[in-house]
C-alpha positions in Angstrom: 0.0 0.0 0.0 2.7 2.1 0.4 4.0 2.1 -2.9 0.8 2.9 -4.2 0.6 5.8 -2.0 3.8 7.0 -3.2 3.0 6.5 -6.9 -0.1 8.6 -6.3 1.5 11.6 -4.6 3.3 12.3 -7.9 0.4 11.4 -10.0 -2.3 13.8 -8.7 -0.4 16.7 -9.4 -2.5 18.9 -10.5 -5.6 17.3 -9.8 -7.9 19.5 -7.5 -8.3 18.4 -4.3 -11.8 17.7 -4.0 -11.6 15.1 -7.2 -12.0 11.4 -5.5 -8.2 9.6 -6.3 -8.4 6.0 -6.7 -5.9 3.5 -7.7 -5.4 3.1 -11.6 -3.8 -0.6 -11.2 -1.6 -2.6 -13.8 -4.6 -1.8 -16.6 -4.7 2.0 -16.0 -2.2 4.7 -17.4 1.0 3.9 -15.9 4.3 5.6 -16.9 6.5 3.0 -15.0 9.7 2.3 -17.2 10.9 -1.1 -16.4 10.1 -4.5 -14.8 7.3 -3.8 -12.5 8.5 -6.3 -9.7 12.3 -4.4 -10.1 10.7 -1.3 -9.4 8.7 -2.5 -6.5 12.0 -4.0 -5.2 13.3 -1.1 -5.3 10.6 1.0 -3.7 10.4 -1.8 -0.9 14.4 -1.4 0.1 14.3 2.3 -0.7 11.5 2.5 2.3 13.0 0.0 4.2 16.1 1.8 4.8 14.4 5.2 5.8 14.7 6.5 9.4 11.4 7.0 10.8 11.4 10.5 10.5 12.0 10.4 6.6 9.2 8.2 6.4 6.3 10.6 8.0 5.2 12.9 5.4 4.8 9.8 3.4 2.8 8.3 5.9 0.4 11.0 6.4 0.0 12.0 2.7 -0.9 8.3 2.3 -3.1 8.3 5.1 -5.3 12.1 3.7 -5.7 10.1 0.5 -7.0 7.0 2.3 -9.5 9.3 4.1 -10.4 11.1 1.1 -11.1 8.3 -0.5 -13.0 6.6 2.5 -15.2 10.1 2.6 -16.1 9.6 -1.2 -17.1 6.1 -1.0 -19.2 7.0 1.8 -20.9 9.9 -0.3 -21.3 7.6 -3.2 -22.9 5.1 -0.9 -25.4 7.5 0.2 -25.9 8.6 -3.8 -26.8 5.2 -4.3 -29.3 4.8 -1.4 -31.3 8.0 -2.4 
């Protein structure tokens, strides 16, 4: 989850902050250059060997998106109720 998290920080760049993000997945429009399971090595040792400290920013980005996301799927559920 946390790679995903990371991918999406740099992928809603310029997206407004009140559109819903949601993971694109293998099928969606990925710009990853290379063999996926190298990069996700990569990403895996690259957080591995972060302090803590370095890690936190990450952590709550990833965590705003995850409630961001949790609020829209609450709002659709109600659309879909009504």
């Amino acid at each position: 989850m946390v790679a995903i998290a990371l991918a999406d920080m740099h992928d809603c760049c310029g997206q407004k902050e009140t559109e819903l993000k949601r993971f694109k997945g293998i099928a969606g429009n990925q710009n990853a250059k290379g063999n996926l399971i190298d990069i996700d090595l990569k990403g895996f040792w690259t957080w591995r060997n972060m302090y803590e400290e370095e890690r936190e920013p990450y952590v709550t980005q990833a965590g705003n998106m995850n409630s961001t996301y949790i609020k829209g799927v609450i709002e659709e559920e109600k659309n879909i109720i009504k």
